[in-house]
C-alpha positions as CSV (number, residue, x, y, z in Angstrom):
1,X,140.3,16.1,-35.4
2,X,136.7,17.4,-34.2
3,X,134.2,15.1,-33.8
4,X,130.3,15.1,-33.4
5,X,131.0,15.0,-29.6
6,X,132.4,18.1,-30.3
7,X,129.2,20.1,-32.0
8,X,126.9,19.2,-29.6
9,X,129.3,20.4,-27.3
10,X,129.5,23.9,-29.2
11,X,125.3,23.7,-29.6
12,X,125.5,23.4,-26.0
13,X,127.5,25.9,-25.1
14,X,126.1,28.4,-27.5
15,X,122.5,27.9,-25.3
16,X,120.8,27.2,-28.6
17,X,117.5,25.4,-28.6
18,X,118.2,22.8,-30.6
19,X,117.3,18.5,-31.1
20,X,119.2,15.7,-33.2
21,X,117.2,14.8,-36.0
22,X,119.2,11.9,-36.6
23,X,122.8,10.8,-36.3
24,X,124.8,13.7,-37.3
25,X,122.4,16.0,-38.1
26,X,121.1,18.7,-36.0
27,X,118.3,21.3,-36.0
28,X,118.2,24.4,-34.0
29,X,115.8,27.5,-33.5
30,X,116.8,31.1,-34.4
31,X,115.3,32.8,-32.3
32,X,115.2,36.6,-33.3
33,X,113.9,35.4,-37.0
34,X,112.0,32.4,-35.9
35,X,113.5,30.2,-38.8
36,X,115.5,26.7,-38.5
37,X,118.9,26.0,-39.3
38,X,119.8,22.7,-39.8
39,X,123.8,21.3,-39.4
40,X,124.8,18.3,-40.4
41,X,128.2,16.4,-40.3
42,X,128.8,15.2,-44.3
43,X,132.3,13.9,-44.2
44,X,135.0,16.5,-43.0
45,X,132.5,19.2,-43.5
46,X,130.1,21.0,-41.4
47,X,127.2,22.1,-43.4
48,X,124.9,25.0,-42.7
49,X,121.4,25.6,-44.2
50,X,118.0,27.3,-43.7
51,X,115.7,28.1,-46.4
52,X,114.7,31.4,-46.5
53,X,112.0,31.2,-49.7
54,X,110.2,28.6,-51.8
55,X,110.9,30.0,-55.4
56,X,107.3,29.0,-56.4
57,X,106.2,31.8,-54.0
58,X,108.5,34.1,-55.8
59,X,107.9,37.0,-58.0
60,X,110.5,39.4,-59.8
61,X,113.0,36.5,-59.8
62,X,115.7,37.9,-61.8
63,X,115.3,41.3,-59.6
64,X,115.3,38.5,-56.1
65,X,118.1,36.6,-57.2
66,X,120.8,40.2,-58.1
67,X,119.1,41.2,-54.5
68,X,120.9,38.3,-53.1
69,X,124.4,38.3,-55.2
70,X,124.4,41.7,-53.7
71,X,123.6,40.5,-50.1
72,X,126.6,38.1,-50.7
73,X,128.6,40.5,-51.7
74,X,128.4,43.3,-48.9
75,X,126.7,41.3,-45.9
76,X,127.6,37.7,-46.3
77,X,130.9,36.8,-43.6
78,X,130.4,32.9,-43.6
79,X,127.5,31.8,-45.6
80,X,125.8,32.6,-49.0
81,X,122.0,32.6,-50.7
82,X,121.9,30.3,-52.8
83,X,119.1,27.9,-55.2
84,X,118.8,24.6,-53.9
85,X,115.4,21.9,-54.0
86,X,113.3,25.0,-55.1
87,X,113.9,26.7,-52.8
88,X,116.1,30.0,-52.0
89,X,118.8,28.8,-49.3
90,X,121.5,30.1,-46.8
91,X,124.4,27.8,-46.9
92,X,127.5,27.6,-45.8
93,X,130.3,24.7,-45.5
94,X,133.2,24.7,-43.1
95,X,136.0,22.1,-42.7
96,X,135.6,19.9,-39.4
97,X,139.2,19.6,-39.3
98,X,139.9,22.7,-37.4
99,X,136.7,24.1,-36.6
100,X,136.6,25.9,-33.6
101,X,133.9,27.5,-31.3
102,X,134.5,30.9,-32.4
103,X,133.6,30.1,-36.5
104,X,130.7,27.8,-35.2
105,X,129.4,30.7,-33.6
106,X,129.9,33.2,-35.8
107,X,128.3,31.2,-38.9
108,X,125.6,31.0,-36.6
109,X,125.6,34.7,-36.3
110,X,125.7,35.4,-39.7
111,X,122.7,33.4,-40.8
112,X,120.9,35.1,-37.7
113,X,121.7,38.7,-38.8
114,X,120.7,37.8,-42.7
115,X,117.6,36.7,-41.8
116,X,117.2,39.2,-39.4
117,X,118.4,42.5,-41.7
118,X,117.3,40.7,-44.7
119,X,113.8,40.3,-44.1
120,X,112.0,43.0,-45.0
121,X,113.3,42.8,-48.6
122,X,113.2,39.3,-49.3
123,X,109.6,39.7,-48.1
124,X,108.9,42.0,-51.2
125,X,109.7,39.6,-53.2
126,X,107.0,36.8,-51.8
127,X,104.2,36.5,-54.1
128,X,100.5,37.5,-52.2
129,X,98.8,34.2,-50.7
């Protein structure tokens, strides 16, 4: 069984910059897009998030929101967009169980490319401040 031991091990091998917000909760730095991720330990699950839009900044909603099903559909390997706290999210759960270096990583490498290829788009979207 993995163990908290074991994620900061895999932060620390993956030469993230990351701190410990509190006891079993995590917040790293991606670097290419400049956002945070935050992973947390909730149970036998490791969960994933970074909010990408507050949906108060949003217009074209319905036109956003079949923008990201599609994004799920064709670019999404580990995580998804979602709508959580008003807010557009990436998310994505995996079981502690069995969780190994390689999925750690490459969830981390999902969310990096989304926000990186997805950008430009979801910008489009953001109301004019």
């Amino acid at each position: 069984m993995r163990t908290r031991q074991d994620i900061e091990s895999f932060l620390l091998r993956s030469n993230l910059s990351f701190k410990e917000l509190e006891e079993n909760m995590w917040l790293i730095r991606e670097v290419s897009s400049g956002e945070n991720i935050v992973i947390s330990l909730t149970g036998e699950l490791v969960l994933f998030r970074c909010k990408v839009l507050e949906l108060s900044t949003v217009n074209k909603l319905g036109e956003l929101l079949e923008k990201l099903m599609a994004f799920n559909a064709a670019d999404m390997v580990h995580g998804a967009y979602g709508i959580s706290g008003g807010a557009i999210v990436l998310t994505c759960s995996l079981r502690l169980e069995n969780l190994d270096y390689n999925e750690f990583q490459g969830t981390i490498d999902d969310f990096s490319l989304a926000l990186t290829n997805h950008y430009q788009t979801l910008a489009q979207y953001r109301t004019a401040a």
